[in-house]
Kinemage of the C-alpha trace (Angstrom):
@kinemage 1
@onewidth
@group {chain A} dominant
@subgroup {mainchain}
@vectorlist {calphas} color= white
{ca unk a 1} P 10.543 -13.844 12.709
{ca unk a 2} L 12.614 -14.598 9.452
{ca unk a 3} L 15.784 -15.907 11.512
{ca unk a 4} L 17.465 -12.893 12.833
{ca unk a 5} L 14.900 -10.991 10.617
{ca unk a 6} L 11.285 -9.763 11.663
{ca unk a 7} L 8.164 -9.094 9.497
{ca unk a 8} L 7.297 -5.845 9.259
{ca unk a 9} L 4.918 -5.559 7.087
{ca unk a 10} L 1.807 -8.268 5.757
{ca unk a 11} L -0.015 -7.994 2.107
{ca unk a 12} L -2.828 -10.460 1.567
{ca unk a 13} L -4.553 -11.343 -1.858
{ca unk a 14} L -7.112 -13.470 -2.428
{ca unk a 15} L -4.936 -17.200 -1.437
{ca unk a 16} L -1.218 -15.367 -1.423
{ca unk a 17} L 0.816 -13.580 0.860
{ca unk a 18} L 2.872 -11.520 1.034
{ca unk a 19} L 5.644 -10.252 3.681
{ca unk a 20} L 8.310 -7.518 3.757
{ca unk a 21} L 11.002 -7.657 6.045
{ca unk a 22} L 13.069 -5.577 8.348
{ca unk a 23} L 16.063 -5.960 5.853
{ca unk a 24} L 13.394 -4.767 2.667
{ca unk a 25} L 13.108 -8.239 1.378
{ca unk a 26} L 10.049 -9.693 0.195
{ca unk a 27} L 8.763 -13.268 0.312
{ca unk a 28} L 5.593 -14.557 -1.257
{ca unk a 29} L 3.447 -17.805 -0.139
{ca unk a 30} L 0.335 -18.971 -0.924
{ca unk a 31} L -1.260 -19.615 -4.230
{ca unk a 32} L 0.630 -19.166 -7.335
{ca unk a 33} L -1.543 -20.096 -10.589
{ca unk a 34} L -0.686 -16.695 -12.094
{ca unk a 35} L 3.026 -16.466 -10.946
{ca unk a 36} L 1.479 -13.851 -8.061
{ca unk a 37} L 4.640 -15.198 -5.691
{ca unk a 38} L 7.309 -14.150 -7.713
{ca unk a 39} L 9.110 -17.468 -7.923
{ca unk a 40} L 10.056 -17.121 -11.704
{ca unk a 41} L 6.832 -20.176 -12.404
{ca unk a 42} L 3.665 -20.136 -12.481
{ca unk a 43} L 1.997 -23.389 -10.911
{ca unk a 44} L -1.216 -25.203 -9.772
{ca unk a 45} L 0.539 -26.512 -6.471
{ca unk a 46} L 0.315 -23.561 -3.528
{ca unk a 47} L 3.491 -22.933 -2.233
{ca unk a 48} L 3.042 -23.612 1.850
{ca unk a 49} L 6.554 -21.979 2.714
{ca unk a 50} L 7.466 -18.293 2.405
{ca unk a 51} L 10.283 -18.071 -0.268
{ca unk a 52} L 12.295 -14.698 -1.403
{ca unk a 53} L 10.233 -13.023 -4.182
{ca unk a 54} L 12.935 -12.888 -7.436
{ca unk a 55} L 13.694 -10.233 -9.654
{ca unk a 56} L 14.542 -7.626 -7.003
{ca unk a 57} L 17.846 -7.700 -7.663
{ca unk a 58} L 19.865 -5.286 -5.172
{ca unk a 59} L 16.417 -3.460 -4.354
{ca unk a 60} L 15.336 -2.954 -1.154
{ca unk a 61} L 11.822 -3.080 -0.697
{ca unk a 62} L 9.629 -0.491 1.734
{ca unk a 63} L 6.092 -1.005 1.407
{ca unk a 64} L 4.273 -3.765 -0.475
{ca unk a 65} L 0.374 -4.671 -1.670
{ca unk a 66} L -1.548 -7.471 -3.279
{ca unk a 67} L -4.389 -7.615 -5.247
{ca unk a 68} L -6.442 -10.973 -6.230
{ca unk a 69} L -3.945 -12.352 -8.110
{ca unk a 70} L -0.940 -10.092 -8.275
{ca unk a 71} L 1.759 -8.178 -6.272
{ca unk a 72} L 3.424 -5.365 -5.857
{ca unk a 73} L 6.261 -3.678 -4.249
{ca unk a 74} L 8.356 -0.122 -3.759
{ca unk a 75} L 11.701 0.062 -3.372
{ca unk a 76} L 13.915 2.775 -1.250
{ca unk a 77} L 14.819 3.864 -4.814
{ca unk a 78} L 11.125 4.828 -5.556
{ca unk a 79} L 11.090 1.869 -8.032
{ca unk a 80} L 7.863 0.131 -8.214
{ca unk a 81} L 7.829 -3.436 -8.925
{ca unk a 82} L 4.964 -5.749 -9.968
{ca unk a 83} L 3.974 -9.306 -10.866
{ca unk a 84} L 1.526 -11.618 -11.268
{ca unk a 85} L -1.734 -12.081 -12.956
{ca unk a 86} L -1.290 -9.020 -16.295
{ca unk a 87} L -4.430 -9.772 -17.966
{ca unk a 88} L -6.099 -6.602 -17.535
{ca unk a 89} L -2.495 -4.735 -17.738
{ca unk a 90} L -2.544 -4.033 -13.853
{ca unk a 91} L 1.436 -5.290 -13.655
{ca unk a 92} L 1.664 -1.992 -16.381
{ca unk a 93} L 3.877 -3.697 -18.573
{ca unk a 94} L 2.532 -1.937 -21.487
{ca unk a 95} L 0.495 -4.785 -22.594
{ca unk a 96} L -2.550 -6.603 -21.610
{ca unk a 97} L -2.382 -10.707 -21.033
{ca unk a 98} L -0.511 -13.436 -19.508
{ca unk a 99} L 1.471 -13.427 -16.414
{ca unk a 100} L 4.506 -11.387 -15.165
{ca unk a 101} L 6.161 -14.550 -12.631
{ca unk a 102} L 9.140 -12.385 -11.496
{ca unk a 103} L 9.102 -8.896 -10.047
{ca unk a 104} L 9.519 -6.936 -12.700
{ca unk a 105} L 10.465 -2.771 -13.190
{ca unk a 106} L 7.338 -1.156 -14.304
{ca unk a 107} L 9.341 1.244 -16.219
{ca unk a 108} L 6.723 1.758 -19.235
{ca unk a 109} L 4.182 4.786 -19.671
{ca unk a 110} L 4.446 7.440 -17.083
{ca unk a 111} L 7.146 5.775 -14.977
{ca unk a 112} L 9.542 5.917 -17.925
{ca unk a 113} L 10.679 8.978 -16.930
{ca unk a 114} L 13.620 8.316 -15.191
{ca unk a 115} L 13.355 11.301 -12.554
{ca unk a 116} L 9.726 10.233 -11.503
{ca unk a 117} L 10.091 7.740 -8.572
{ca unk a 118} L 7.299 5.641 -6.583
{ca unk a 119} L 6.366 7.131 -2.621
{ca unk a 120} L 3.302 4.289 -2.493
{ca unk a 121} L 1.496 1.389 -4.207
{ca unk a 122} L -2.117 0.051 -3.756
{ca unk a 123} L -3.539 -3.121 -5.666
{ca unk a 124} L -7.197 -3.680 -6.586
{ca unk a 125} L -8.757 -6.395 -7.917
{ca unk a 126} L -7.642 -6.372 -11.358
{ca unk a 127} L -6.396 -2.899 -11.267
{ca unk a 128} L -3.080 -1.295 -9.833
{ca unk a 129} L -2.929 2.796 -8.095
{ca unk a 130} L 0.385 4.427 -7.648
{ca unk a 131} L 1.576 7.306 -5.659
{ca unk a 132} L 4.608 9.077 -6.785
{ca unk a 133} L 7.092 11.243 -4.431
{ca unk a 134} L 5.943 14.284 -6.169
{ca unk a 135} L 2.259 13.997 -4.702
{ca unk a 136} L 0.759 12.834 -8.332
{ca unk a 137} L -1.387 9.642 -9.394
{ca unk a 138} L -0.261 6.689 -11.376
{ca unk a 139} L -3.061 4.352 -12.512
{ca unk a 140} L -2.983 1.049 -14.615
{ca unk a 141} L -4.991 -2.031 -15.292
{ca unk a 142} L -8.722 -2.673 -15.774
{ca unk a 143} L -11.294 0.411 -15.583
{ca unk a 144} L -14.382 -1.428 -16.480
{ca unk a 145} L -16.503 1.056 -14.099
{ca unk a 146} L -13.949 3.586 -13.970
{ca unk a 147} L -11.886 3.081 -11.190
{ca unk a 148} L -8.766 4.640 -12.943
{ca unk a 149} L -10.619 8.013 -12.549
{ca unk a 150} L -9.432 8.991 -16.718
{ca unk a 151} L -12.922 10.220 -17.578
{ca unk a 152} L -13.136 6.898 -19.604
{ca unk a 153} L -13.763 3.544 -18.735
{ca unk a 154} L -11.119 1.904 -21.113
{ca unk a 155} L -8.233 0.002 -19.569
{ca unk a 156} L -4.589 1.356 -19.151
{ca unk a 157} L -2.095 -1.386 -19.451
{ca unk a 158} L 1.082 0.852 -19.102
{ca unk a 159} L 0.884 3.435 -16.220
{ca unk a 160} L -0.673 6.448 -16.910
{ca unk a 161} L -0.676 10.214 -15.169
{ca unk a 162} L -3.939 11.041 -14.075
{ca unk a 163} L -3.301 14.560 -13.827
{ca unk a 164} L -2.935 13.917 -17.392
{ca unk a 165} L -6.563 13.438 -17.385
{ca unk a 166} L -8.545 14.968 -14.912
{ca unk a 167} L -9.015 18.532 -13.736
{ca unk a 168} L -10.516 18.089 -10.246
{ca unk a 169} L -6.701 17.115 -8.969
{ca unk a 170} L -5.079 19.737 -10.499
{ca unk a 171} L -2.892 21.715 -7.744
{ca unk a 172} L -4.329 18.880 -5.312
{ca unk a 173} L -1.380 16.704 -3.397
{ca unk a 174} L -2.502 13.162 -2.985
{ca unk a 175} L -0.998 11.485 -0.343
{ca unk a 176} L -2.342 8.058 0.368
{ca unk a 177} L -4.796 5.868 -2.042
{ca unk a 178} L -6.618 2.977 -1.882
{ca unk a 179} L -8.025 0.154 -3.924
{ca unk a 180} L -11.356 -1.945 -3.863
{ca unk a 181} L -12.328 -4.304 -6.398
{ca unk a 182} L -13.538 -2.250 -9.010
{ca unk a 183} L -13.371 1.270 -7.389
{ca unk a 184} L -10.453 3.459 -5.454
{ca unk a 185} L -10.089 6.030 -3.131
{ca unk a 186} L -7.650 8.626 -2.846
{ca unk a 187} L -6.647 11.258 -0.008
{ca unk a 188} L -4.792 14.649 -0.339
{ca unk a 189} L -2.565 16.046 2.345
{ca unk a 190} L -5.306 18.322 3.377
{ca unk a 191} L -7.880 15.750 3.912
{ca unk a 192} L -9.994 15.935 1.333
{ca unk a 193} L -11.213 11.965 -0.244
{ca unk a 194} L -11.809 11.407 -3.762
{ca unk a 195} L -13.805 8.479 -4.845
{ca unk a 196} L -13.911 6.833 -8.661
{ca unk a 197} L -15.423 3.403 -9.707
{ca unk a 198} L -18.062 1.010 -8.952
{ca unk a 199} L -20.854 2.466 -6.762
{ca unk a 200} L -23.465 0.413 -6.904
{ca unk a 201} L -23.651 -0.211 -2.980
{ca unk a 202} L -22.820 3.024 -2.391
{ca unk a 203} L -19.161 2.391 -1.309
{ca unk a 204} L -17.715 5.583 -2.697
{ca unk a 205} L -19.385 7.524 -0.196
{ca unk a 206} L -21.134 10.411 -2.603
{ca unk a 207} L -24.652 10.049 -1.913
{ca unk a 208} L -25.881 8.143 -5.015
{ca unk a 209} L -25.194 4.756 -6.313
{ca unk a 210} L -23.983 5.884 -9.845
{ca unk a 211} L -20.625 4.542 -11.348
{ca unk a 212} L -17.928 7.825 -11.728
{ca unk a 213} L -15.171 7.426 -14.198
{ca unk a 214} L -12.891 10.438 -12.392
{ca unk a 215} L -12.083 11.594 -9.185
{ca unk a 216} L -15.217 12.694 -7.283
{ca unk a 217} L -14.717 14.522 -3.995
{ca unk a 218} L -16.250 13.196 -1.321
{ca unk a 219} L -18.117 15.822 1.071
{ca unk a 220} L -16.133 16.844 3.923
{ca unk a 221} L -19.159 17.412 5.905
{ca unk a 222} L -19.655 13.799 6.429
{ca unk a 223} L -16.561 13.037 8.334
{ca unk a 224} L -18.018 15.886 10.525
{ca unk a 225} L -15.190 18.206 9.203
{ca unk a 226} L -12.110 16.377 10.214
{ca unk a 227} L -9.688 15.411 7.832
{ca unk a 228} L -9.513 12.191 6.518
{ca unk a 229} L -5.701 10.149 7.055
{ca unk a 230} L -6.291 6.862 5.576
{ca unk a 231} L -9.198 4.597 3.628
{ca unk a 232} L -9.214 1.067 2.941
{ca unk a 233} L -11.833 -0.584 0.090
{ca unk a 234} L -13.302 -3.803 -0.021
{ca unk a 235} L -13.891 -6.088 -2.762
{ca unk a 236} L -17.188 -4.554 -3.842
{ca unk a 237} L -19.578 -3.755 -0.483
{ca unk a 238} L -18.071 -1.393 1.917
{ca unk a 239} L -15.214 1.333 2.434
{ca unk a 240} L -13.748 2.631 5.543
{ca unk a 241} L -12.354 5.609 6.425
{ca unk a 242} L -9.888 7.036 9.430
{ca unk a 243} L -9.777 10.628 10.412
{ca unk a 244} L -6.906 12.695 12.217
{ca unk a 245} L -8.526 11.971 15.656
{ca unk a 246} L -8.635 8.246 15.353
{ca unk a 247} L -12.635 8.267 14.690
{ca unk a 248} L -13.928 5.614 12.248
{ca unk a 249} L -16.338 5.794 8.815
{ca unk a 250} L -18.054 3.704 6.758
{ca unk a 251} L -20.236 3.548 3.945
{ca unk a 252} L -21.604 0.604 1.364
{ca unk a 253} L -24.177 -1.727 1.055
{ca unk a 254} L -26.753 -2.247 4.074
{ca unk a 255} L -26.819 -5.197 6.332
{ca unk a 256} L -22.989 -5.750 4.920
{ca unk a 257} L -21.466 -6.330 8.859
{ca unk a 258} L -18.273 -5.322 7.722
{ca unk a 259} L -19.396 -1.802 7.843
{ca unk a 260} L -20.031 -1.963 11.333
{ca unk a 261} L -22.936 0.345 11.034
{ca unk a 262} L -25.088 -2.148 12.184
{ca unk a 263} L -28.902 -1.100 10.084
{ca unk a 264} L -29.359 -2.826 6.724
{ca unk a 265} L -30.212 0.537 4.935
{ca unk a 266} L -27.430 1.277 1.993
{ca unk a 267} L -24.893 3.832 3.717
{ca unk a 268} L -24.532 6.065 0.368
{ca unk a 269} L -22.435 8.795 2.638
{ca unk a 270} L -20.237 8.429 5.179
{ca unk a 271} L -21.449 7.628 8.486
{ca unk a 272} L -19.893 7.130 11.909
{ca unk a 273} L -18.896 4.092 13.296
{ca unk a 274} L -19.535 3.765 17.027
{ca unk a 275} L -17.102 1.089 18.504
{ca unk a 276} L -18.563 1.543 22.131
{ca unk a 277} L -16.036 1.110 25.402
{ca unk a 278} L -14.262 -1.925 23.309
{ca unk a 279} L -11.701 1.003 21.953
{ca unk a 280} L -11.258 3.655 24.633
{ca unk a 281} L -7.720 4.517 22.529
{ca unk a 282} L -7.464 6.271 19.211
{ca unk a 283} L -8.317 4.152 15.946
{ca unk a 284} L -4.276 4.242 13.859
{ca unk a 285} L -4.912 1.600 11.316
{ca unk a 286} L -7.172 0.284 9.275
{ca unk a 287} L -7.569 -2.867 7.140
{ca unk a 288} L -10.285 -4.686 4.990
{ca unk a 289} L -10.999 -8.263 3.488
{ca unk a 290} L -13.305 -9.597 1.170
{ca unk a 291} L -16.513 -9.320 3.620
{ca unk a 292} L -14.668 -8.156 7.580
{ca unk a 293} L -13.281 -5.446 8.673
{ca unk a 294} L -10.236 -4.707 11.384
{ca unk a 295} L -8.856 -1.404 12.991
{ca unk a 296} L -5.944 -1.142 15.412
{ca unk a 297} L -5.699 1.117 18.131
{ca unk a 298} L -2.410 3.169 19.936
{ca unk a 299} L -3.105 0.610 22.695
{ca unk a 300} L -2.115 -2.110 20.405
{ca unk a 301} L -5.961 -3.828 20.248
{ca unk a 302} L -7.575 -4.863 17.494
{ca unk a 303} L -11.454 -4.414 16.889
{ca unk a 304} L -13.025 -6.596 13.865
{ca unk a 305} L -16.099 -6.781 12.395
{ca unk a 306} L -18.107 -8.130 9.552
{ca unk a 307} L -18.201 -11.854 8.705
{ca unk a 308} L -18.564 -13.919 11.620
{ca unk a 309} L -17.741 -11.069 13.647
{ca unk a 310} L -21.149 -9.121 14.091
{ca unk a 311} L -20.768 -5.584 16.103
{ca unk a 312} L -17.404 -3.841 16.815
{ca unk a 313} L -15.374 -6.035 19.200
{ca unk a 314} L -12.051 -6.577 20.446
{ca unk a 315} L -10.202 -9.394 18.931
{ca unk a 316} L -9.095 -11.643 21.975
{ca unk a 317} L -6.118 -12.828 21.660
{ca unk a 318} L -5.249 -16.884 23.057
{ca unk a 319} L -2.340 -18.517 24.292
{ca unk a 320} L 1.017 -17.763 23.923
{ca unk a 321} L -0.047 -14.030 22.079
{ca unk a 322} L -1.995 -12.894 25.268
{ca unk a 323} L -1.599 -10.077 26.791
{ca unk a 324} L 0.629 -8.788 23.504
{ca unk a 325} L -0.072 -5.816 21.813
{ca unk a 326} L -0.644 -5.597 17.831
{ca unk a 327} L 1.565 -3.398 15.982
{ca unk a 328} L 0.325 -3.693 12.483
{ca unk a 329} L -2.006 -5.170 10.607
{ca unk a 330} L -2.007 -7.066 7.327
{ca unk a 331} L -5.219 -6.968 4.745
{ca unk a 332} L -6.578 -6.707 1.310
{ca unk a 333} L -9.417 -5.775 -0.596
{ca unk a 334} L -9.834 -9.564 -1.728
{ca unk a 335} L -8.303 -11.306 1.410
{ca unk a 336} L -10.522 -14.037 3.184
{ca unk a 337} L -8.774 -13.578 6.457
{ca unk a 338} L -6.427 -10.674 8.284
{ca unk a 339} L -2.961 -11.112 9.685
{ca unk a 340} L -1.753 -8.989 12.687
{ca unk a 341} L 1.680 -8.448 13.733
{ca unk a 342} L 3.126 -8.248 17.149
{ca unk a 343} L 4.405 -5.249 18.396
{ca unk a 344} L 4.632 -1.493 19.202
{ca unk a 345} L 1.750 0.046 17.844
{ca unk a 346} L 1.457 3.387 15.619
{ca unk a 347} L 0.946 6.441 17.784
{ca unk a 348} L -0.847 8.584 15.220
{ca unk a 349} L -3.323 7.639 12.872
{ca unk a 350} L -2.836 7.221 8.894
{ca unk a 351} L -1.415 4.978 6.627
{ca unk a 352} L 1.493 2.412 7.308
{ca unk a 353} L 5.013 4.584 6.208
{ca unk a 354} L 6.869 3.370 3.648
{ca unk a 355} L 9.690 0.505 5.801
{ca unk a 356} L 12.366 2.754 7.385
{ca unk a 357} L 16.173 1.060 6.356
{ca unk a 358} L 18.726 3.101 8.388
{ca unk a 359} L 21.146 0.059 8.292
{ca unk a 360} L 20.581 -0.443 4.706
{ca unk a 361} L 21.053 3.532 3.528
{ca unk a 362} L 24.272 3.260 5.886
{ca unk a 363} L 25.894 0.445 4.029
{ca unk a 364} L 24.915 2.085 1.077
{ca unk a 365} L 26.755 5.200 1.942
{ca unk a 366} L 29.484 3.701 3.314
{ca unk a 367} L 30.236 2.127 -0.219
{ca unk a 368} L 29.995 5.421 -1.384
{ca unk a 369} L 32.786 6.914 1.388
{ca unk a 370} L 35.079 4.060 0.390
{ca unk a 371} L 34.640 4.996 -3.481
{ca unk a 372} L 35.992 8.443 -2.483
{ca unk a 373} L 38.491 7.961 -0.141
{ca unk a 374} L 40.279 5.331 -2.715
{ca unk a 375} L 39.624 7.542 -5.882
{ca unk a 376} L 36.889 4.430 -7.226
{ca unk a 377} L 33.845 4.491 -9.033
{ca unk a 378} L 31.337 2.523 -7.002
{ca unk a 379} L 28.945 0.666 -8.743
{ca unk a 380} L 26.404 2.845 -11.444
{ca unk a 381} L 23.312 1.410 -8.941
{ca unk a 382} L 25.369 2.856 -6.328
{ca unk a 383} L 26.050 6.338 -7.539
{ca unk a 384} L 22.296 6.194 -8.986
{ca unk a 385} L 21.324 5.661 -5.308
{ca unk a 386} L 22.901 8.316 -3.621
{ca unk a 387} L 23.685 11.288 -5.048
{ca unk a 388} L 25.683 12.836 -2.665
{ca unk a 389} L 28.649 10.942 -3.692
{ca unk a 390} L 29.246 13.209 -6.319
{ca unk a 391} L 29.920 16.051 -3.300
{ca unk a 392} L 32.333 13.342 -1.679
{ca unk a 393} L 34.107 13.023 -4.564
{ca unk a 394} L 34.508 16.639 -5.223
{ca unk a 395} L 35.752 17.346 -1.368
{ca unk a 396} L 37.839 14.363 -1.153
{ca unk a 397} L 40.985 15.697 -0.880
{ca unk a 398} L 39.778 18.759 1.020
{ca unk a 399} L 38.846 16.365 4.034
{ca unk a 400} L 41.260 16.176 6.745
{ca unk a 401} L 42.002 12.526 7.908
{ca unk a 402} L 40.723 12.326 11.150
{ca unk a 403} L 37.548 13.375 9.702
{ca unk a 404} L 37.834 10.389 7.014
{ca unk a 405} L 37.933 8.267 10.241
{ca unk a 406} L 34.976 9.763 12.063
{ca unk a 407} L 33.124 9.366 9.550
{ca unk a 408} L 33.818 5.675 8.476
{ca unk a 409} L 33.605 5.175 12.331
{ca unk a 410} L 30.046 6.635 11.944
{ca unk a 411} L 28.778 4.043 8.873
């Protein structure tokens, strides 16, 4: 809890943290050596207390991510913010090198356009994967092994389209991505995974251990012809992958217990993991670290594996948290540890939804009804914000009052 406030959603990098939340604020603790926090410094000295990220302005924000040593966040608006570490151009400021130590617009390259607006973010290592609300793929920030699926293996440091670029998604709607240390995953609203980047463990899933610098489908047949509804990537070793009926994938580099295979061959496709009696529930989340592995069922337990862990097991939870039931959990592809929040948990299996701010959109149009009723023009953020104000203002005086009073009532 953040006073009267609640977490509702945990991003870990590699020593920072991030939380969003129930109002769409963001706070930031942990290191800060490359302004990754968002505290308007970058410093040596960690920063032990969560403080409010700056630069957000009147933003609220719905879903966050972190990579090693920078952040990100989306805002209700579909603005994508990002800060942090820039020297590979993954904050897409247009530029490669130094730091970005406020959250900061990425309003450069293909997010220029005004109209095109942000559904989803994922951070990498070094690298940066963007989902817009039109189904297409932003990508910025280091491609060394082609993880920003252009065909090349140059970096991008402001955002580009990969549509742009690559064939294999035309007429394809991607709807969730996500981003390892040097490679990245994306799914499409039919189920279909595409793979691009480092391979050399065999963490992309295509049956080889070659590098690919574009989006590579993965074959269907080896999530046993079940879509796929959500991925999570590691740092370099293993990927994970969750289908529509809560069943659990891996592939990457043998013996790596974060797979949960449990053989020390290479797991170049796809393969089943078999979580025993531990889950008897549906698998709804997913969520990697730098060498473990956690996934969260509807009954609101969490199995991990990997480092430390061994098999498949359910996480006990002590003291005053027993007998709770997880809601969500909190990871990263470079994240030493997990974080799990208390609470109801997901009933169907995917991704985590973008924060949902009834309260906030309320106020917001309840600015709006004031601007109309009095004949004002509300703030240009405002009016950007909700365009249905201009229909207010047009059947203002064609309202009757008691409807005017239902209707602020209502907000």
């Amino acid at each position: 809890m953040l006073g009267s406030r609640r977490v509702a959603r945990v991003a870990l990098g590699c020593r920072h943290t991030l939380l969003l939340d129930s109002e769409g604020a963001v706070l930031a603790a942990g290191r800060n050596d490359h302004g990754q926090l968002g505290g308007g410094a970058a410093d040596a000295a960690d920063r032990r207390a969560a403080r409010t990220v700056a630069g957000l302005g009147a933003e609220h924000a719905v879903q966050i991510a972190a990579g090693r040593d920078h952040s990100a966040a989306v805002t209700d608006s579909g603005f994508l913010f990002v800060w942090g570490s820039n020297g590979e151009g993954q904050c897409g400021t247009g530029r490669a090198g130094g730091d970005v130590v406020t959250a900061t617009r990425c309003a450069t390259g293909a997010l220029a356009d005004a109209d095109r607006r942000v559904a989803f973010v994922a951070c990498g290592t070094l690298h940066t994967v963007a989902l817009t609300t039109d189904h297409l793929v932003v990508v910025m920030g280091n491609n060394t092994h082609g993880q920003l699926g252009t065909g090349a293996n140059g970096r991008c440091p402001a955002p580009e389209l990969l549509l742009l670029a690559c064939a294999a998604l035309d007429g394809v709607r991607i709807v969730g991505c996500a981003a390892g240390g040097s490679f990245t995953h994306l799914v499409s609203d039919d189920g279909r995974v595409f793979a691009m980047g480092f391979n050399a463990n065999g963490n992309l899933g295509l049956g080889h251990t070659n590098n690919v610098n574009e989006p590579t489908l993965v074959d269907p047949a080896h999530f046993d012809g079940e879509p796929v509804v959500a991925m999570a990537c590691s740092t370099a070793f293993h990927t994970l992958a969750l289908t529509r009926k809560g069943a659990l994938y891996a592939c990457g580099k043998g013996g790596h217990a974060a797979t949960g295979l449990g053989h020390t061959n290479d797991a170049v496709t796809p393969q089943r993991v078999v979580v025993g009696s531990a889950a008897r529930a549906r698998i709804v989340r997913i969520a990697v670290g730098n060498g473990h592995s956690c996934a969260l069922t509807d009954a609101g337990h969490v199995l991990v594996f990997g480092a430390g862990a061994g098999a498949p097991s359910t996480l006990q939870l002590q003291d005053a948290l027993a007998g709770t039931t997880i809601g969500a959990l909190g990871g990263g592809c470079y994240a030493e540890h997990s974080a799990f929040l208390v609470g109801k948990p997901p009933r169907a299996p995917g991704f985590d939804e973008p924060l949902p701010l009834p309260w906030i959109r309320r106020r917001t149009l309840l600015l709006c009804l004031i601007a109309a009723k009095r004949s004002l023009a509300p703030p240009r953020h405002i009016a950007q914000a909700q365009p249905s104000l201009s229909v207010l203002l047009h059947v203002r005086d064609k309202l009757p009052e008691d409807l005017w009073r239902g209707l602020f009532q209502y907000f």
